[in-house]
C-alpha positions in Angstrom: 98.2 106.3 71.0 98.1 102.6 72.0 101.7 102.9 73.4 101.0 106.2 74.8 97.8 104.0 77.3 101.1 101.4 77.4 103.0 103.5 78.8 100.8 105.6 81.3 99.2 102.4 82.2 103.1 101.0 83.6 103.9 103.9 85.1 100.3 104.0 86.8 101.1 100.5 88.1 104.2 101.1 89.4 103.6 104.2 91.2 101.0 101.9 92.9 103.1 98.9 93.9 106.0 100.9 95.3 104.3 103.5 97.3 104.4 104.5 100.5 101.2 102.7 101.3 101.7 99.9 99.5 104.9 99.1 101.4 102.9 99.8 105.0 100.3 97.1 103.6 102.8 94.5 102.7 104.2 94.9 105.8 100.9 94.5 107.6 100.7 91.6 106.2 103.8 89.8 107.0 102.9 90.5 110.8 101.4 87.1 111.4 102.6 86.5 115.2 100.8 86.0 118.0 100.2 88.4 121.3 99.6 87.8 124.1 98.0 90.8 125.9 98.0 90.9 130.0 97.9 93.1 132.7 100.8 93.9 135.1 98.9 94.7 138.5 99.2 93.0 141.5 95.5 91.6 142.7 93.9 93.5 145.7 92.5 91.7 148.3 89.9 94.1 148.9 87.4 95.7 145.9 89.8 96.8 142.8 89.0 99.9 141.7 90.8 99.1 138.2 88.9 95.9 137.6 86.8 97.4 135.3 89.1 100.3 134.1 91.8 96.9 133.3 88.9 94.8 131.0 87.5 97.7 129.0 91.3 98.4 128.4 91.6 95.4 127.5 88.8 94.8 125.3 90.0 98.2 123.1 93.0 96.7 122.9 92.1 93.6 121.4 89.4 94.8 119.1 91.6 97.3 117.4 94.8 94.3 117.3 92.2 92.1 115.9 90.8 94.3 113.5 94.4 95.3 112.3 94.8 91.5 111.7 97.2 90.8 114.7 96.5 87.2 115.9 95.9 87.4 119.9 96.1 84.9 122.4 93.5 83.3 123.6 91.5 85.8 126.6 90.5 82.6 129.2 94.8 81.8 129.0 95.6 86.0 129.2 93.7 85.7 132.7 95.1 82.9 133.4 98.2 84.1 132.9 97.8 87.7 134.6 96.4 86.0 137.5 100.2 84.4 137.5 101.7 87.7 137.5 99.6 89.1 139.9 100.5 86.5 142.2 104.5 87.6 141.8 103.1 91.3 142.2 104.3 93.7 139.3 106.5 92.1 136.1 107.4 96.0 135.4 111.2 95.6 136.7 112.1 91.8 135.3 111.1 91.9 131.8 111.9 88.2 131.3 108.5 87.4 133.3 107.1 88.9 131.0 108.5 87.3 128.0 108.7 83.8 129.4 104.9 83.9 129.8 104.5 84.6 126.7 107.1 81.6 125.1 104.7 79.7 127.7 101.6 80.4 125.7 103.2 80.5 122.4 102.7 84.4 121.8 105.8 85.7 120.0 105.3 88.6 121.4 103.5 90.6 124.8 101.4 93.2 125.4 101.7 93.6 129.0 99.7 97.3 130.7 99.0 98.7 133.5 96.1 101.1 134.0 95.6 104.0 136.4 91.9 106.0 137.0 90.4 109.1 138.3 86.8 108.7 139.2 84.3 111.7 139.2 80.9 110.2 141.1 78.4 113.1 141.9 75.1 113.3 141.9 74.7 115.6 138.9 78.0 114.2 136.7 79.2 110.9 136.3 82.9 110.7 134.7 86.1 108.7 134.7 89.6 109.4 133.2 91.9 106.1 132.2 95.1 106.1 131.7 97.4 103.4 130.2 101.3 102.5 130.5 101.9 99.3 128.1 104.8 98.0 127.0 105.7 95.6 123.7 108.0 92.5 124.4 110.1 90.5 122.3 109.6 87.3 124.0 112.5 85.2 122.3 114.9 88.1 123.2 113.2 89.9 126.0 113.8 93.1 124.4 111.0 95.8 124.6 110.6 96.9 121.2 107.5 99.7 122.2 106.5 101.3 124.9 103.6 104.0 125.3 101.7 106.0 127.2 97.5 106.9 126.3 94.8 108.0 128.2 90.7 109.0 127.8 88.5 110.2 129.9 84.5 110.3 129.4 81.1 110.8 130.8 78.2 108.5 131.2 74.8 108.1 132.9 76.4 105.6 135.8 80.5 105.8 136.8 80.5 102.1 135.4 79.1 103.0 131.9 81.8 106.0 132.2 84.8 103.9 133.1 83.8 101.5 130.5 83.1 103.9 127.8 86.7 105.5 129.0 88.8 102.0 129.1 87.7 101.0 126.0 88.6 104.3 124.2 92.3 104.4 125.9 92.3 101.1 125.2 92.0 101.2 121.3 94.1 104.7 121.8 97.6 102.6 123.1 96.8 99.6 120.8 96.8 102.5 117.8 100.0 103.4 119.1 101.2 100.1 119.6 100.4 98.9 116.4 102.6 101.8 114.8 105.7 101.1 116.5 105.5 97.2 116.0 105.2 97.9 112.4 108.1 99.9 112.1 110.0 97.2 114.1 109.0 94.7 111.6 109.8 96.8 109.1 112.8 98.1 110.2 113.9 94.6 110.8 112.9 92.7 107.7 115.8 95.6 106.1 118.1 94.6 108.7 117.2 91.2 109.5 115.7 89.6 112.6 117.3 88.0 114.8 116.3 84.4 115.8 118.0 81.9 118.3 118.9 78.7 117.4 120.0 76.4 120.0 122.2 73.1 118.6 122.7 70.1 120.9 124.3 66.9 120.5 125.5 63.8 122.2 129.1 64.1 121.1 130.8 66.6 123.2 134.3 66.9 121.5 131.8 67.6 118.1 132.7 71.6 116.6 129.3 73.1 116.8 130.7 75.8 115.7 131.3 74.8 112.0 127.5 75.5 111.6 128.3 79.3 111.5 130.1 79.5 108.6 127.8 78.0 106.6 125.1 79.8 107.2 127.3 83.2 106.8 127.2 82.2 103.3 123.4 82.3 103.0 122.7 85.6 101.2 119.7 86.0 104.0 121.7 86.0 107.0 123.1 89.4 107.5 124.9 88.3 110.6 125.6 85.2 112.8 127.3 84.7 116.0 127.6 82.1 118.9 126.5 83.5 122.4 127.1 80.5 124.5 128.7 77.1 123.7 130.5 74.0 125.5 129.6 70.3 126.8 127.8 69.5 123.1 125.8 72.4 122.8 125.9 75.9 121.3 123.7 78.5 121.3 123.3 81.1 118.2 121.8 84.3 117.7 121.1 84.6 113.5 120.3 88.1 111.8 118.2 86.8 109.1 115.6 88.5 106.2 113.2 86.1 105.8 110.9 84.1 108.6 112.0 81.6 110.5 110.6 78.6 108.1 112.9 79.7 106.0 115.1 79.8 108.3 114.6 76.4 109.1 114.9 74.8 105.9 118.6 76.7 105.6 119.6 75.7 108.6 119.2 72.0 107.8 120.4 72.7 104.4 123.8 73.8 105.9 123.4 70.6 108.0 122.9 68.3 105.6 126.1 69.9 103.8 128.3 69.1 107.0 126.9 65.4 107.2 125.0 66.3 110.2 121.1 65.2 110.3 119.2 67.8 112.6 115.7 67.1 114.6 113.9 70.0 116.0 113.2 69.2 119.8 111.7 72.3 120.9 110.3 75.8 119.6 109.2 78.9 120.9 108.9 82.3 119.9 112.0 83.2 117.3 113.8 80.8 119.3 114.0 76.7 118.5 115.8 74.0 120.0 117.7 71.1 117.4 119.6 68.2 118.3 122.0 66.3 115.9 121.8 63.0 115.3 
């Protein structure tokens, strides 16, 4: 009987660690980057009818990120930073805005949306309609990893309690959605392995930068590795590698240290960091 409770009591265990469910919460978990969240509209001179359509949007959005245990950027430096892309009118066609902004504010990754509103202001009804286009940014690689589409609409006893009421619901409606396909990247990429820059610099120009590649290819984490740019002293790589980047780190001046060279890190940002041999 006591190995029968054994037994039932493993396989109990098991079942638990390896579900479904169990996976989706270790993955959760492992999503410790930062977001930046901003908005992608150009400033109107005159009263903006999406001012207040744009903040409840945005407050959904960061409630249901925070919530989910996303760590977001700062909201004083989001403004700050939308007030920048408002100034170069919309980011929508050069995505690298878009990511650079968000290597500017350390973010990892951005959140950048757009909303669009239908207002119904009678006497008798008071209503309002929000919809939102966001997209998800990789900002090391300024690839865009999600992009969505969600919308709400609502009633209220003034068109501003509407329209707030409305933003806030489409808000935590696209950062649902959001949140669903990042997770899927993550997890999709921790099988295949993510893929980080690493940019190597030194004074010696004639030095063979390239020597750095095969060691790393022998790293059982790094699924691939290739240069993408190199000449006058520096080379730039781009690493597909199961594990985060402090890992990644400590490998990379492990295969270093194997070649004789002794590596500083000057500069990081995102998935991407800067080192220069000494």
């Amino acid at each position: 009987m006591g190995r029968l409770f054994c037994l039932l009591t493993a396989v109990f265990i098991y079942t638990v660690i390896c579900s479904p469910f169990a996976l989706a919460t270790d993955v959760g978990k492992s999503i410790n980057e930062r977001i930046l969240v901003i908005h992608s509209t150009p400033a109107l001179k005159e009263k903006d009818p999406e001012l207040i359509p744009r903040a409840s949007a945005y407050d959904g959005m960061v409630e249901y990120l925070s919530d989910k245990g996303y760590r977001i950027v700062d909201k004083a430096l989001a403004e700050q930073c939308s007030l920048q892309v408002a100034a170069t009118h919309d980011i929508d066609p050069v995505i690298n805005k878009a990511a650079s902004f968000g290597l500017k504010y350390f973010a990892e990754y951005t959140v950048y949306f757009k909303t669009s509103s239908i207002f119904k202001d009678f006497e008798e009804s008071k209503g309002a309609l929000v919809r939102i286009n966001a997209k998800v940014v990789d900002n090391t690689s300024s690839q865009i990893i999600a992009s969505k589409v969600a919308e709400s609409s609502s009633g209220g006893l003034t068109l501003d309690d509407a329209t707030d009421k409305a933003g806030r619901a489409a808000g935590k409606k696209m950062a649902a959605l959001l949140a669903t396909a990042t997770e899927k990247y993550f997890r999709e990429s921790g099988n295949a392995g993510r893929i980080y820059t690493i940019i190597l610099e030194s004074s010696d120009s004639d030095q063979n930068l390239l020597l750095i590649l095969s060691k790393l290819e022998s790293n059982t984490s790094v699924v691939a590795a290739r240069e993408s740019e190199s000449g006058g002293g520096k080379a730039t790589f781009e690493i597909s590698y199961k594990g985060k980047r402090d890992q990644l780190d400590r490998d990379l001046m492990e295969s270093a240290g194997s070649l004789g060279w002794r590596l500083t890190k000057i500069r990081s940002e995102g998935n991407r960091s800067t080192w220069k041999i000494k």
